[in-house]
N, C-alpha and C positions, 0 to 999 in steps of 0.2 A: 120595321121601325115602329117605335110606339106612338099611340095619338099626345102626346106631352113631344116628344120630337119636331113632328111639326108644326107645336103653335110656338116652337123655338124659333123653329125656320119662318114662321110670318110674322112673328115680333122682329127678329130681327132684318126680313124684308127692308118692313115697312119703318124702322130707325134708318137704316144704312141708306134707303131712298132720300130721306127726310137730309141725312148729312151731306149728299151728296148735290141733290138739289140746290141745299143752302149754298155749298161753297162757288156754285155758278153764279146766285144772286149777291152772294158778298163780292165779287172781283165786280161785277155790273156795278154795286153799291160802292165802288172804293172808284170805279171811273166818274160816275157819276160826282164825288163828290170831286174829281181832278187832282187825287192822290198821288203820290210820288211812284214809278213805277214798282221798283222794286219792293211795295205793299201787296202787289199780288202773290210773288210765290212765299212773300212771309205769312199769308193766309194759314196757307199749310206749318209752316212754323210756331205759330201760337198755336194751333190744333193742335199739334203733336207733344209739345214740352210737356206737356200733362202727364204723358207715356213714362218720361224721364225722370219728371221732377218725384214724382208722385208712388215709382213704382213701387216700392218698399213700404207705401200705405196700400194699394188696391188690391191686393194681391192679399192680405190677411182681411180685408174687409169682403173682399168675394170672398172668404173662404168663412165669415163671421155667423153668416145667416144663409136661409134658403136661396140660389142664384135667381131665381124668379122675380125673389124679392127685392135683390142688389141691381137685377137689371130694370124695375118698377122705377127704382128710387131715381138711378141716373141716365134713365128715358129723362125724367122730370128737368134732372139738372139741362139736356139738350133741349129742352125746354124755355127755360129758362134764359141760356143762350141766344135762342131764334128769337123768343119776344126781347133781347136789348137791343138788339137792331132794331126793331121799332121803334122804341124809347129814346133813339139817337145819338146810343152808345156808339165810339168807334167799332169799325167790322171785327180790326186786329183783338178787338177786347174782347166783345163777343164771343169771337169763334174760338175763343182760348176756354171760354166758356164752354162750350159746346166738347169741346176738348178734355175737358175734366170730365164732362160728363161718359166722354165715348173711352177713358181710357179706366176709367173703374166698370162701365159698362163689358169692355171686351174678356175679361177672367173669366167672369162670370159667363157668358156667351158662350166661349169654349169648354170652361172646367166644366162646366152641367153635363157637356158631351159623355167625360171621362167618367161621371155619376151616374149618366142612364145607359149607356152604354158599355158593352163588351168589348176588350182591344180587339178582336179579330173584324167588328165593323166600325172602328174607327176612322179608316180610309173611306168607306164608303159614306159616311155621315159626313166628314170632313168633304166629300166632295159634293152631297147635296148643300149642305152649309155654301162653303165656297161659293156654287151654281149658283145659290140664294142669294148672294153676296155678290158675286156679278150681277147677277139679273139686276138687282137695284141700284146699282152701279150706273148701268146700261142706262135703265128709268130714270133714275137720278138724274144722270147728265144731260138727259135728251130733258127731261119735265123742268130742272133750272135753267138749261135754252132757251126750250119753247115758254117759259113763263116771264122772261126777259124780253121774248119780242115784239116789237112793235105790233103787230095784233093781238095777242092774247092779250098782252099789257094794254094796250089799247080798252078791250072788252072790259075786263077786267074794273080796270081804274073806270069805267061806264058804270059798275053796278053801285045804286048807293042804296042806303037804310033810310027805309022814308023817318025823318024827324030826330038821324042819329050823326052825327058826323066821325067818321070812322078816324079821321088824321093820315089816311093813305092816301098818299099823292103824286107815290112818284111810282114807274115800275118796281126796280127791285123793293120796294115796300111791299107793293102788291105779290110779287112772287113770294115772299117772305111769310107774307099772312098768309098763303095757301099752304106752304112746306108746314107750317107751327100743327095743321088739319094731320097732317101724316104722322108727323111725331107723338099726337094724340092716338091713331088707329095702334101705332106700337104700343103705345101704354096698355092698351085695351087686352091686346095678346101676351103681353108681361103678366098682366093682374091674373090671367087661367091658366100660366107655366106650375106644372101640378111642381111637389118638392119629392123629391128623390129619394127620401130618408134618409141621408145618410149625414152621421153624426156631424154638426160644427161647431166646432172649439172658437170661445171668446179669446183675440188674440189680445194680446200684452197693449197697454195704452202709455206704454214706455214709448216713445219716437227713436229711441235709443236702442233700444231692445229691435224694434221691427226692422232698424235699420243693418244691425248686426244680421240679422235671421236672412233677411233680405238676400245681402252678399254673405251670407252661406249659401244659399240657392243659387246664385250665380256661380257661386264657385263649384258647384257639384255639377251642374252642366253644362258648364266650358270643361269640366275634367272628366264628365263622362263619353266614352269614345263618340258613339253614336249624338251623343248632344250635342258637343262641339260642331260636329259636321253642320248638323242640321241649323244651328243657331249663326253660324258664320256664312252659312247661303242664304238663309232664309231674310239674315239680316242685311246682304248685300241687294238681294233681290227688293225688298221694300224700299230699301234708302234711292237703288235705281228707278222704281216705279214711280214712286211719287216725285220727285226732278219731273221725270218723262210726263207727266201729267202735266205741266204748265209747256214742258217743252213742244211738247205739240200743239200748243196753243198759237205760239210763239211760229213753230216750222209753219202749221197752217195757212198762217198769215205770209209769209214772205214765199215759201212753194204754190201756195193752192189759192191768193188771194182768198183766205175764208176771214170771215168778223165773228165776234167769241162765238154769237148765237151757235153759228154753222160748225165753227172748232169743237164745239160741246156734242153736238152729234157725232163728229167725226171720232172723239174719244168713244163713244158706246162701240164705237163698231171695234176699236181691242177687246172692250167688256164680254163682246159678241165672242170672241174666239177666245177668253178665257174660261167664257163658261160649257164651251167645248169638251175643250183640254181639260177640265175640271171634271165634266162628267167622263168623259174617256179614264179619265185616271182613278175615278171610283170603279170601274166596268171592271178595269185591268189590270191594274197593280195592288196585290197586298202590301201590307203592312212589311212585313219582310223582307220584300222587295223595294222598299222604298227607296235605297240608295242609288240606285240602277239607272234612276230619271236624271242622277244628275246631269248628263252629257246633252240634253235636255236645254239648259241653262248655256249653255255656252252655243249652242245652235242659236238660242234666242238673241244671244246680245249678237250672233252674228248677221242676224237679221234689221236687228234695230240698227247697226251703223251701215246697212243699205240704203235706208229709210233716206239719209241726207239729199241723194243720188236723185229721188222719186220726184217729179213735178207734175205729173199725170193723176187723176183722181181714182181710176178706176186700180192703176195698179199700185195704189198707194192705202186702196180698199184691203186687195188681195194681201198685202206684206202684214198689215196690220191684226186683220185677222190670226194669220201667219203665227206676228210675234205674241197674240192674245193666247192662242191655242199650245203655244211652248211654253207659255208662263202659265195656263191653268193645270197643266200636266204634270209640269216641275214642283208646283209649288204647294197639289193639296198633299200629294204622300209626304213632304214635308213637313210639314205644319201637322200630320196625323202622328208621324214618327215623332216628331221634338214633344208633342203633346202626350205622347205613351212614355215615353222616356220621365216627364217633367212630373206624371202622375206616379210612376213606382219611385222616383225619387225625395215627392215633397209632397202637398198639397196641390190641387190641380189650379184652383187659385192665384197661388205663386209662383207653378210652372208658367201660366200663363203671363204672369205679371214680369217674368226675367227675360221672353220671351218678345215681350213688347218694348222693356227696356232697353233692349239691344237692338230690336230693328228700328224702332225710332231715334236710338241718337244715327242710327246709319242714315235715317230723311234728315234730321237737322242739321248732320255736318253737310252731306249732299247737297242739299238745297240752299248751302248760304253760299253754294258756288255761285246761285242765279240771281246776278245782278245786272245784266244790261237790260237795257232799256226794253221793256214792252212793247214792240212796232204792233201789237194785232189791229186791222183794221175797227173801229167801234160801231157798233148796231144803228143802223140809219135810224 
């Protein structure tokens, strides 16, 4: 791998930390303000529209300029996002913000792959990537926890500017201003993502035109054999993952008595066995092979609907792990395949951007299943 690869993989560390931290202090920030419940799994809903709304623009805009560059720009935009929470903007607004930024951000993220890289180590970067992308995940979830609880938050809201009055007063404020520190080290590692050389074409500034070009690309890989596959798991797989992400919040509380702090850890530990399954699947499966995992996927959801069953911590560790390690397996040769397929077929920009289209309406329809009530116990 070349040293431009992984100031990819510590740009986008240190972004995917920064997003994932946030979304622990936004649900804190939306209790805090004694919000309706069903405003936490819409967290993830504003997040995502972006994917949807937008995909037929990000996808010729990654593909406009250097990816370094497009990931520079919309670092800024999550940016942006985390400081209107401050400013006392709704969370829902915000992170819709942030959402914009992370969904012109991700083309870009991955087409680079397809630019510095050769198909035959695509699996294998896709699954450093991925690792990368758990591990932050993991830190994420555990550092917007622990920046939510009552002692760090404590210490925290303790430190002041001699002669300056900062306006943080509440925890999630404070957990807030830390995450905004992370999303800057990502800029830092966006700004020395070296360019690739390879040509980019100024796309059309028709909305008309890109939106046509658009659903041409969706159409070439829903009809190519191997895309379809990979685009109709891959998008099943994400619409289920993120549900399961507040659902465990949720099982947490009513199985294991946890309060979100402790539920935020309790998610690292899938993170933990994704990023297994994720390096297992760079070790061992090619590119060629990558259809082979899918039975893979159907072990996993066999696993998650044990999960109801579990009231015990320890073997509720073990299954999780479990269903971590079948989903990091299943899902980098996927996402390696739908991305070699999206590259001989179009732009890798646009592969990526039809790619995202599709599994995020799968989280929006998904997740407007989740409307009962939020029982998690709240952070003493």
């Amino acid at each position: 791998m070349t040293r431009g690869f992984y100031t990819i993989m510590a740009a986008q560390f240190f972004s995917s930390l920064a997003d994932n931290a946030l979304l622990v202090a936004a649900i804190a920030l939306l209790r805090q303000m004694s919000e309706a419940a069903w405003m936490t799994p819409a967290l993830k809903q504003s997040f995502v529209v972006s994917y949807v709304v937008l995909a037929p623009l990000v996808g010729a805009f990654a593909d406009s300029m250097p990816k370094g560059r497009v990931m520079l720009i919309t670092n800024g935009i999550k940016v942006v996002g985390c400081a209107l929470m401050l400013f006392t903007v709704h969370p829902l607004l915000a992170y819709a913000v942030v959402g914009l930024g992370a969904a012109a951000y991700s083309p870009a993220k991955y087409g680079i792959l397809t630019e510095l890289l050769p198909p035959q180590q695509l699996v294998v970067a896709n699954g450093w990537i991925e690792g990368t992308t758990v591990g932050s995940i993991i830190l994420g979830v555990l550092l917007g926890g622990a920046l939510v609880s009552p002692r760090v938050s404590t210490a925290l809201l303790g430190f002041d500017l001699p002669g300056f009055d900062t306006g943080i007063d509440t925890p999630p404020e404070a957990a807030i201003a830390i995450i905004a520190v992370f999303y800057a080290i990502a800029a830092i590692f966006n700004w020395h993502i070296p360019d690739t050389g390879v040509d980019h074409r100024t796309p059309s500034r028709n909305p008309i035109a890109l939106i046509r070009e658009f659903s041409h690309c969706v159409y070439l890989l829903w009809r190519d054999k191997l895309g379809q596959i990979t685009l109709a798991t891959t998008t099943l797989f994400w619409g289920a993952g993120a549900t399961l992400q507040f659902i465990v919040i949720d099982w947490a509380a009513r199985n294991l008595g946890f309060n979100l702090s402790q539920a935020s850890y309790l998610q690292g530990v899938v993170a933990l066995g994704i990023a297994v399954g994720a390096v297992a699947a760079a070790r061992f499966v090619t590119l060629r092979d990558s259809v082979r995992v899918l039975p893979m996927g159907v072990a996993m959801g066999a696993v998650v609907m044990v999960m109801v069953f579990v009231t015990q911590l320890p073997i509720a560790i073990v299954l999780m792990i479990a269903v971590g390690a079948l989903a990091g397996f299943f899902v980098v040769p996927m996402n390696a395949l739908l991305q070699h397929r999206g590259h001989v077929l179009m732009g890798a920009g646009h592969s990526i951007a039809v790619q995202n289209f599709n599994e995020n309406i799968g989280i929006l329809v998904m997740a407007s299943f989740l409307r009962w009530p939020f029982s998690v116990v709240q952070p003493p």
